[in-house]
C-alpha positions as CSV (number, residue, x, y, z in Angstrom):
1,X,-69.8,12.3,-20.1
2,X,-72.3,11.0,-22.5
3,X,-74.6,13.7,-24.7
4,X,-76.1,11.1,-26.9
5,X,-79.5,11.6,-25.0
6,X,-79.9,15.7,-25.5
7,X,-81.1,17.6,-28.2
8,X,-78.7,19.3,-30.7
9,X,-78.2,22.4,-29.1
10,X,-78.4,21.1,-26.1
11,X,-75.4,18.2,-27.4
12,X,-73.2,21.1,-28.9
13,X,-72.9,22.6,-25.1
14,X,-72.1,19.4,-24.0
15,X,-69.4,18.2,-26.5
16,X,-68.3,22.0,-26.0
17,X,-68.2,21.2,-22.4
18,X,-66.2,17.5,-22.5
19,X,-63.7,19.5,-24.6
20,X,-63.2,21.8,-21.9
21,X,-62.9,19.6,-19.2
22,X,-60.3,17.1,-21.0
23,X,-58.1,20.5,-21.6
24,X,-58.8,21.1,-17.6
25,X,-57.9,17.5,-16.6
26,X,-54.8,17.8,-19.3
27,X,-53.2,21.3,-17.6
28,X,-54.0,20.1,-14.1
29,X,-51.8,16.6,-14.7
30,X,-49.2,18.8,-15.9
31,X,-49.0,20.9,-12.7
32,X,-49.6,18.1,-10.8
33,X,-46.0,16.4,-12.7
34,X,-44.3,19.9,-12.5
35,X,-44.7,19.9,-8.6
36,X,-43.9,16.6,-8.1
37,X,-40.9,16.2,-10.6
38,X,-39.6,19.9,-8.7
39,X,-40.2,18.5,-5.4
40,X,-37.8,14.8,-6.3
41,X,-35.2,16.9,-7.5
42,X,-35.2,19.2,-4.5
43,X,-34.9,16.2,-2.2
44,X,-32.1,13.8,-4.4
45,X,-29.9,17.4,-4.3
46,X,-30.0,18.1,-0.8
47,X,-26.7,20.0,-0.8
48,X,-24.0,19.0,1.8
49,X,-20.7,20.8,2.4
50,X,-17.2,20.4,2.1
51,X,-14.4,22.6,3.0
52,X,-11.4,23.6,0.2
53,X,-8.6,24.3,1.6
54,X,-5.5,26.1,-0.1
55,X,-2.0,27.3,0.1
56,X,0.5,29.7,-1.6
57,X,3.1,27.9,-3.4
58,X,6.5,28.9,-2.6
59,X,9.5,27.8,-5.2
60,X,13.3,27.8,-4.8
61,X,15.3,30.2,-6.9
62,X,16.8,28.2,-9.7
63,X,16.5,30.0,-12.9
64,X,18.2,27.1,-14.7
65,X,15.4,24.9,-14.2
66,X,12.8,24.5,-16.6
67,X,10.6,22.3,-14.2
68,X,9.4,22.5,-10.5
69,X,8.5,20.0,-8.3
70,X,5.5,20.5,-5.6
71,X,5.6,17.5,-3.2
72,X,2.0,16.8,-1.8
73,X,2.4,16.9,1.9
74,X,0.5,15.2,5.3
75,X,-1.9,18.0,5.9
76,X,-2.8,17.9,1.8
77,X,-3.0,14.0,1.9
78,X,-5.5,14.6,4.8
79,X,-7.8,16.9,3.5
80,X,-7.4,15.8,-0.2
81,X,-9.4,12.8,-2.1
82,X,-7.9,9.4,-2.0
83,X,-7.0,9.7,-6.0
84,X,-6.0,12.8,-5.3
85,X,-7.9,13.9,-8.2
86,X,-9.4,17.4,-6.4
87,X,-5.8,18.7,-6.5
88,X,-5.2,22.3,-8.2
89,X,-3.0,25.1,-8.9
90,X,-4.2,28.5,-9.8
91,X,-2.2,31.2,-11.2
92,X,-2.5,34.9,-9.8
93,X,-5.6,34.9,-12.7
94,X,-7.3,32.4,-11.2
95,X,-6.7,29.9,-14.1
96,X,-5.3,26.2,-13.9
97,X,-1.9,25.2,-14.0
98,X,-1.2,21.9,-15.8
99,X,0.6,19.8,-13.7
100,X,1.9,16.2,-14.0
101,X,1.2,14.0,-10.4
102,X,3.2,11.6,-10.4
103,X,5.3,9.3,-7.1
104,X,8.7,10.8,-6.4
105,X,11.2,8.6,-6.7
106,X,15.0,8.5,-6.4
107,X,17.8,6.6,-8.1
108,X,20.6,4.8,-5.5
109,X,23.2,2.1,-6.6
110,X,22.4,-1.5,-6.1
111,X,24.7,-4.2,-5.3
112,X,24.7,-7.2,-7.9
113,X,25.8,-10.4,-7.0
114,X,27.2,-13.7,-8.9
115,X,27.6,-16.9,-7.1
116,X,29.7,-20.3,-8.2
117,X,30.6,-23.2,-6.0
118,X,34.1,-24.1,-4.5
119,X,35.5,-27.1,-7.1
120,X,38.6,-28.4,-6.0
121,X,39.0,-27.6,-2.6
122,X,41.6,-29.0,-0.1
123,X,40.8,-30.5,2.9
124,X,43.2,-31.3,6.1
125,X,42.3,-32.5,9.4
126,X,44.6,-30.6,12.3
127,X,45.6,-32.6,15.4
128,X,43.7,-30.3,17.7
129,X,40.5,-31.2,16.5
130,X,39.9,-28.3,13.4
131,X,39.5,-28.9,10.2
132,X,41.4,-27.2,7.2
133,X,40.1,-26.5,3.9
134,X,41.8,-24.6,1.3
135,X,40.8,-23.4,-2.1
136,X,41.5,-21.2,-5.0
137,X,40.1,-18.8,-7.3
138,X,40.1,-19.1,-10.8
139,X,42.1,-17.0,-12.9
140,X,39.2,-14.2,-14.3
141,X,37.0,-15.0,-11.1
142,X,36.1,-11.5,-9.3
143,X,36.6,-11.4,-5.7
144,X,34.6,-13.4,-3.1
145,X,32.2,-11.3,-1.3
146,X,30.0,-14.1,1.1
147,X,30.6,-17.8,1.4
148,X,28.6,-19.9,2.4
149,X,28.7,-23.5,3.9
150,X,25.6,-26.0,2.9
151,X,25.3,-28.8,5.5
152,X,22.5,-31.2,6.1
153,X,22.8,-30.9,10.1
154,X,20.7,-29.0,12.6
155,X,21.0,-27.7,16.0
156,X,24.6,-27.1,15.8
157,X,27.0,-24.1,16.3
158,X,30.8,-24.1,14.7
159,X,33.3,-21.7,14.6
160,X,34.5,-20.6,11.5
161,X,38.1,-18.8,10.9
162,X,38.3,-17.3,7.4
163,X,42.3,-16.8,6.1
164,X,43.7,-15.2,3.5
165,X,46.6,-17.3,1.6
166,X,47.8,-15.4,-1.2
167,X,46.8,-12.0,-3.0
168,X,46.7,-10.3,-6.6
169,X,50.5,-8.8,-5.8
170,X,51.4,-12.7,-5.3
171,X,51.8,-12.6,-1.2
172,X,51.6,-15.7,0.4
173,X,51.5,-14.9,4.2
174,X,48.4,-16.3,5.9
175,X,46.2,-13.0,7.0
176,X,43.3,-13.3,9.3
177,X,40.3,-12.1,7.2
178,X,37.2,-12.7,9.9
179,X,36.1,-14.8,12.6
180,X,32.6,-16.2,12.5
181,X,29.7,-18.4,13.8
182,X,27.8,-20.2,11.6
183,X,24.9,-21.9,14.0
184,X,21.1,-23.4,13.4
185,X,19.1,-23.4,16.6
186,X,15.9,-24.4,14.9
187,X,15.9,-27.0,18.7
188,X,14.7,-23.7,20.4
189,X,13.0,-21.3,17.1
190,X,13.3,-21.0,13.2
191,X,17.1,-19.4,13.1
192,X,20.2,-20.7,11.0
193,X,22.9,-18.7,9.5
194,X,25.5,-20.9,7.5
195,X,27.1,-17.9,5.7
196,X,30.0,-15.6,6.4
197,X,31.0,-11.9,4.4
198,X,34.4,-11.3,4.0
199,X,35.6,-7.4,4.5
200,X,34.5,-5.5,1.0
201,X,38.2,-4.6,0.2
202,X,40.2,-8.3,0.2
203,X,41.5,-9.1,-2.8
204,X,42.5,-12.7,-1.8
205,X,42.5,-15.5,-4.5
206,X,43.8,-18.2,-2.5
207,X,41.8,-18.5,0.8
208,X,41.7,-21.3,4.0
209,X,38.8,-21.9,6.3
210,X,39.3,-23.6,9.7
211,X,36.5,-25.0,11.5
212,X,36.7,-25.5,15.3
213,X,36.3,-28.4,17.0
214,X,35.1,-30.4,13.9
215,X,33.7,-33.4,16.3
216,X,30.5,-31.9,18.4
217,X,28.8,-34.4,21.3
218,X,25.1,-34.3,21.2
219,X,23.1,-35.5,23.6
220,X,20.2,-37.7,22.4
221,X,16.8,-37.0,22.5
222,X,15.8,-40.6,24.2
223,X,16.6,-41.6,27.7
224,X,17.0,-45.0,29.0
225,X,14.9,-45.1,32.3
226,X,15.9,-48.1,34.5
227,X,13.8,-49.1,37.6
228,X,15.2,-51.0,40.3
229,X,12.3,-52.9,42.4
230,X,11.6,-55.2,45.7
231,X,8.9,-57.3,46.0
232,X,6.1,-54.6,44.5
233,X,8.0,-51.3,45.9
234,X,10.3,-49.4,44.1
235,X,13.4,-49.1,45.5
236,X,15.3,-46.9,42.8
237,X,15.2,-45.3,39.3
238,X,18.0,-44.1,37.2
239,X,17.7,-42.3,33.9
240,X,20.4,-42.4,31.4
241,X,21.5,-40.5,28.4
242,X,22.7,-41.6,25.3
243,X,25.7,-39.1,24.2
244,X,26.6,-38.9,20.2
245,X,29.7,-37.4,18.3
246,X,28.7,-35.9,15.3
247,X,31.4,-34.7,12.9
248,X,30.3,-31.3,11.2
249,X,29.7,-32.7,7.7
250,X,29.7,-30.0,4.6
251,X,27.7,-30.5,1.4
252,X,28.9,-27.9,-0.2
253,X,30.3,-24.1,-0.4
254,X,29.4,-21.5,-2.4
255,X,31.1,-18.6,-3.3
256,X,29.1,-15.0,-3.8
257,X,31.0,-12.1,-5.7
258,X,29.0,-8.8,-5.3
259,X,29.6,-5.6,-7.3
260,X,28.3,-2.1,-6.6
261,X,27.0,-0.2,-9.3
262,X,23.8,-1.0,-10.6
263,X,21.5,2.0,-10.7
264,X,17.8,1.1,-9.9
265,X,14.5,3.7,-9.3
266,X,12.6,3.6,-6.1
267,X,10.4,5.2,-4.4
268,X,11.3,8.0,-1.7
269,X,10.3,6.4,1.5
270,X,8.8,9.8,3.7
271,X,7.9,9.2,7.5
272,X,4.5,10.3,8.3
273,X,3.4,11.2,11.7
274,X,0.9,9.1,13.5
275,X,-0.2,7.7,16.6
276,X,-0.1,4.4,18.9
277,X,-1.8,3.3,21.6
278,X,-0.1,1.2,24.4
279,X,0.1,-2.4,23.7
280,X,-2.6,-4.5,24.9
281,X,-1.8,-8.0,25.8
282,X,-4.2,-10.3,24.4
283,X,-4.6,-13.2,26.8
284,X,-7.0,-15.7,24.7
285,X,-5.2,-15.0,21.4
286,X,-1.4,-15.1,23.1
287,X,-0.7,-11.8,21.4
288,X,0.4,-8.5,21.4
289,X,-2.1,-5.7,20.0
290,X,-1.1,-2.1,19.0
291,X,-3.5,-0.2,17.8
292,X,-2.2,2.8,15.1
293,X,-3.7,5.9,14.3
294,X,-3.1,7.9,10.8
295,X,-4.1,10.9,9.1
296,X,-4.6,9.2,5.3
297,X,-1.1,9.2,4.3
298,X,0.0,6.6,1.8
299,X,1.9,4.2,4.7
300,X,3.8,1.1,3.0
301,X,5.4,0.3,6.4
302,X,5.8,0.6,10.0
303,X,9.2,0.1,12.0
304,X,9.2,-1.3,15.2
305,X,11.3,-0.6,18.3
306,X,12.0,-2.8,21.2
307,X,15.2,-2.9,23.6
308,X,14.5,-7.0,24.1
309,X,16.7,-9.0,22.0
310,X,17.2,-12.8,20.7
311,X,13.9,-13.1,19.6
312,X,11.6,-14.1,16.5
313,X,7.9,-13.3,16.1
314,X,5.3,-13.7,13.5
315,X,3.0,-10.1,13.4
316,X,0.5,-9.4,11.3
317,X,-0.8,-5.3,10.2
318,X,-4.3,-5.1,10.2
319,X,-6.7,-2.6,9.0
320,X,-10.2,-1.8,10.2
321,X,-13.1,-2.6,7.9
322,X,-15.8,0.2,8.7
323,X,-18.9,-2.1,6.7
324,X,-18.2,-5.4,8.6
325,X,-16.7,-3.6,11.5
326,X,-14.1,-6.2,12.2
327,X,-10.0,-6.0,11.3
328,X,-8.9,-7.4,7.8
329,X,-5.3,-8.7,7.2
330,X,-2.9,-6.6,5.1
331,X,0.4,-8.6,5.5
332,X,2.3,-10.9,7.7
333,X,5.5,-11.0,8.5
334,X,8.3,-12.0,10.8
335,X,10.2,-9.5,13.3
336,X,13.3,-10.4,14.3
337,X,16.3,-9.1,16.8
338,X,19.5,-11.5,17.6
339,X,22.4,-9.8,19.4
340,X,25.0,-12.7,20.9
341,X,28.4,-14.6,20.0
342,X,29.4,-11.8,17.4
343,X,25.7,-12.3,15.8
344,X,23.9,-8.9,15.8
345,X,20.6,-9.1,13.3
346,X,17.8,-7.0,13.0
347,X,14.4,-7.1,11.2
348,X,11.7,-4.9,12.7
349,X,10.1,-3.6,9.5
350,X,6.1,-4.7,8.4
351,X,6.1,-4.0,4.9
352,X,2.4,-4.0,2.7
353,X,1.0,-2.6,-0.1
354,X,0.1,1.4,0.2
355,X,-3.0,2.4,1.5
356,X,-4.2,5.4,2.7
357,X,-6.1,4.5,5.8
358,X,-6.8,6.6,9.8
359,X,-6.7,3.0,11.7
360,X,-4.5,0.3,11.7
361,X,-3.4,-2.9,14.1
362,X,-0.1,-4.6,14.8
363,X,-0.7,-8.2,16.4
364,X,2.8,-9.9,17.1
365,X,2.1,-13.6,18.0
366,X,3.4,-14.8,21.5
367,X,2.3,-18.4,21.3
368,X,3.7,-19.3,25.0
369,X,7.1,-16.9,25.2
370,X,6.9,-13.8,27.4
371,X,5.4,-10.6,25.4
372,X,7.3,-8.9,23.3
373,X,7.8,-5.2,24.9
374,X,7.5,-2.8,21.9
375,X,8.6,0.7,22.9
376,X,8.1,3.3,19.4
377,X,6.4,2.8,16.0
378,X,7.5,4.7,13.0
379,X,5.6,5.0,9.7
380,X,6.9,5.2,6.3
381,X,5.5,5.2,3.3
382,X,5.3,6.9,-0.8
383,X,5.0,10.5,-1.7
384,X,3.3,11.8,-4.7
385,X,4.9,15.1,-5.9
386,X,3.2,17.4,-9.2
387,X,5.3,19.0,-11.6
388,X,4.3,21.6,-13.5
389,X,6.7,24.3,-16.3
390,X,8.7,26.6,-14.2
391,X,7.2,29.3,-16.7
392,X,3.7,29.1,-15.3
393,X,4.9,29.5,-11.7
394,X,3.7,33.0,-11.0
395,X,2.0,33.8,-7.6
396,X,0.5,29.9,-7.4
397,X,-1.7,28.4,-5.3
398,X,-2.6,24.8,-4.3
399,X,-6.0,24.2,-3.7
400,X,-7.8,20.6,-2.3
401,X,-10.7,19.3,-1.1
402,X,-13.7,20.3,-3.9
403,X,-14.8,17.2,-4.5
404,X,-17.1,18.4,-7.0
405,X,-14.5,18.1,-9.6
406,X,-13.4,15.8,-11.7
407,X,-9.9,14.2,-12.3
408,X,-8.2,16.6,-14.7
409,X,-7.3,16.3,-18.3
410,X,-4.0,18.5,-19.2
411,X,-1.9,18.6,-22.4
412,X,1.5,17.6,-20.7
413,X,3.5,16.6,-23.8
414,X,6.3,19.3,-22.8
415,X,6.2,18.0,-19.2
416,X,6.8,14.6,-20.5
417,X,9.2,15.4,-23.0
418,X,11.0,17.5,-20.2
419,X,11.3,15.0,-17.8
420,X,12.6,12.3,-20.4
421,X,15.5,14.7,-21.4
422,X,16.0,14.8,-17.8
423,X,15.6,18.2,-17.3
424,X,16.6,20.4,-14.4
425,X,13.6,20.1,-12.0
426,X,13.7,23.2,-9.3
427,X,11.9,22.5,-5.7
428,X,8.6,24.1,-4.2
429,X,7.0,24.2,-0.7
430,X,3.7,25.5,0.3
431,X,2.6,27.5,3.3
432,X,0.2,26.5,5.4
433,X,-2.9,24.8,4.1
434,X,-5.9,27.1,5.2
435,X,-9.8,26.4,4.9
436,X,-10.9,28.8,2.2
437,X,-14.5,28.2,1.8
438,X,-17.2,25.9,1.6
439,X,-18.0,24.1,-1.8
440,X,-21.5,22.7,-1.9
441,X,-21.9,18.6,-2.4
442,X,-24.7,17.7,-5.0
443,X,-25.6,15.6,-7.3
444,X,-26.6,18.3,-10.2
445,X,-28.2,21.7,-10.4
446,X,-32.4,20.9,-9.2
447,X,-32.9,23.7,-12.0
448,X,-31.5,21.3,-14.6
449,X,-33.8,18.1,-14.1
450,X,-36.8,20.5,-14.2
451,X,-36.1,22.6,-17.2
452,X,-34.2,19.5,-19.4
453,X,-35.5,19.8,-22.8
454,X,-35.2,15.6,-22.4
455,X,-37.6,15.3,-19.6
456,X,-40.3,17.9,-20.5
457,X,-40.0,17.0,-24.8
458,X,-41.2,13.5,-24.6
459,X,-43.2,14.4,-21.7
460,X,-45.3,17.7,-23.5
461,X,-45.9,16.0,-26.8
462,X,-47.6,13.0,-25.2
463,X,-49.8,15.7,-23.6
464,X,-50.3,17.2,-27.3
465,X,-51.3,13.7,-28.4
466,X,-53.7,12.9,-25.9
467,X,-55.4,16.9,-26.2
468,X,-55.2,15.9,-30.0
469,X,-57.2,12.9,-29.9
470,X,-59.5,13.8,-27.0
471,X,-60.4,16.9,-29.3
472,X,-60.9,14.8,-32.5
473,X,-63.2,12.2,-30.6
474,X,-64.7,15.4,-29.2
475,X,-65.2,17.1,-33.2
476,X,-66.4,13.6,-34.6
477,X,-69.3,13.2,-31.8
478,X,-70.2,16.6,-32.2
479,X,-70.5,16.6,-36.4
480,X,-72.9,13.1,-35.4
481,X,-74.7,15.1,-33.6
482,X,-75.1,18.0,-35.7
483,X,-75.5,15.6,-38.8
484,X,-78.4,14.0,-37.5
485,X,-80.4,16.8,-36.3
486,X,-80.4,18.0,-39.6
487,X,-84.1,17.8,-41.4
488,X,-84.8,15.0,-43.8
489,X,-85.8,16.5,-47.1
């Protein structure tokens, strides 16, 4: 608005009026910001829901025990966070518990083996065909546990007799101390075994081995193929054989002494129920597929069943990938299951790291053998457990699945200390886990953004400045004005 034009009087309404209007255009800007600042904070804390779910706590009777253990269960893994940081007791006042969460884990004896290599040993061809090789213990040796015979031959199968020639209390009658076959068939798969374990309680120090049939024909891999012909025609063929003897020759043999009684900590393997599908034979791929289904337990391993035997397949657990919707790789391994000529061994455990997932995949590679009929999955995997003072545990409850709380910050320098002195630790269960209520999901209180001294501070004195100024500009043109109206003397 420009007044320069009008008389004094007539400029004084005017400047009086620009004043005015700036403080009209100022107070409309700042409801105009109120509504829209209120209006972005109702829309980025749209509240959602979740659902917390709690149980009473119920302990065992052990007065002794300064400590109690709460192990976290399936239903609490599936309706807790993945950190399991929304996890809570509450007293009978409704206050927290401190509680330590930690894996359970359990202590079992180990076996510890040393191994050494056969020196001197004595060998002595039989007339039947066998071979005899004897050997002794040193003096301070312990006893042998496994031997095992290094050759550089494949595709073979011998026959191994394992004797006992004298003992600690000096007798020197040969004893039968196992039979055994030591084969490689890596001709048909990838499967050797060149070692045999003596019974746990021999005590032998002077010990024979006879091999069987030493001398093994082989038939060679080439053929000679001889054509017999007249004029053009072809009259005959014969195909011939080349047949080899192969003596059984031994590198080496070592000697493996085991001793029970290291103690090592592991983890408590817990089974955990889930879910699988029937096996779908993949035709293109020459695999098996099993498709499993979990609840968000911590899984570190599924054990497969199947009544087939002598076999050996590469499988692979697989996890679904919800953002690139395709199945990622956790682990591969090799499932095994031999059960002829005294040979009975077993590996149908996929082990991977834990993870806490609702959909996995077993694929067992085929290549061009029959499919392999799988009949029962188990699962397996850690358990987390919280411990808290037995002197707190009054009328608990365990609560889960607020996940507007954050990971919890206790003093648990007496739990510590407790468990280092290894302290009695007394057992809990819970009842079951029950919905309780709904907790509302947002991202902060729509109240708070509006009213924050740090939005509207910064925000109010810039409008203070800019009234300030438009009212100086507005006092300065005005005392102009009035100055020259003013009569000349």
């Amino acid at each position: 608005m420009n007044c320069s034009h009008l008389s004094n009087n007539d400029s004084c309404n005017c400047h009086g009026l620009l004043i005015e209007c700036t403080c009209s255009r100022l107070l409309t800007f700042l409801m105009v910001t109120f509504c829209c600042a209120n209006a972005f904070a109702q829309e980025q804390t749209t509240p959602a829901s979740s659902t917390l779910y709690q149980a009473a706590v119920e302990i065992q009777d052990e007065p002794d025990a300064p400590l109690t253990a709460l192990a976290v269960t399936a239903e609490v893994y599936q309706h807790a966070q993945t950190d399991l940081h929304d996890l809570r007791l509450i007293d009978s006042f409704g206050k927290e518990v401190p509680f330590l969460l930690r894996q359970r884990s359990t202590t079992r004896l180990q076996r510890e083996s040393q191994s050494r290599s056969v020196t001197s040993p004595e060998l002595k061809p039989l007339d039947n065909g066998d071979l005899q090789i004897d050997f002794s213990l040193q003096e301070n040796a312990p006893a042998v546990s496994f031997i095992t015979l290094h050759t550089p031959l494949d595709n073979y199968e011998q026959h191994v007799d394992v004797y006992q020639l004298a003992t600690v209390d000096g007798g020197t009658e040969p004893t039968l101390l196992t039979s055994a076959t030591i084969f490689d068939y890596s001709r048909f798969m990838n499967v050797r075994r060149n070692g045999i374990r003596l019974p746990d309680d021999n005590n032998a120090r002077r010990i024979r081995l006879v091999l069987k049939q030493l001398t093994q024909s082989q038939r060679s891999s080439l053929r000679t193929l001889t054509r017999k012909l007249q004029g053009e025609q072809e009259t005959g063929r014969e195909e011939e054989f080349s047949v080899i003897d192969r003596n059984f020759r031994i590198d080496r043999i070592d000697l493996t002494s085991e001793k029970v009684g290291v103690q090592v900590t592991g983890p408590v393997l817990q089974e955990w129920p889930i879910t699988f599908a029937d096996p779908v034979q993949d035709d293109a791929e020459k695999q098996t597929l099993i498709e499993v289904t979990a609840s968000g337990q911590p899984i570190t391993e599924f054990r497969l069943i199947s009544d087939q035997t002598d076999f050996q397949r590469s499988a692979r657990v697989q996890i679904w990938n919800s953002e690139n919707e395709e199945w990622t790789t956790l682990a591969t391994s090799s499932l095994q299951k031999f059960a002829f000529d005294g040979v009975n061994e077993e590996r149908m455990t996929l082990q991977f790291p834990a993870r806490r997932e609702t959909r996995f995949r077993i694929a067992i590679a085929n290549l061009d053998s029959p499919p392999l009929q799988i009949t029962g999955v188990t699962a397996f995997g850690s358990q987390s457990e919280l411990v808290f003072m037995r002197s707190a545990a009054d009328q608990l409850q365990l609560q889960c699945g607020n996940v507007t709380l954050n990971p919890p910050q206790y003093d648990l320098a007496a739990i510590k200390r407790l468990i280092e002195r290894r302290a009695a630790v007394a057992q809990a269960s819970i009842t079951a886990l029950l919905p309780a209520g709904t907790i509302a999901e947002t991202a902060g209180d729509p109240g708070a953004m509006i009213t924050s001294p740090f939005i509207w501070g910064p925000l109010i004195a810039v409008l203070l400045a800019l009234l300030a100024r438009s009212l100086y500009s507005a006092g300065r043109k005005l005392n102009t004005a009035e100055f020259e109206d003013m009569p000349s003397e």
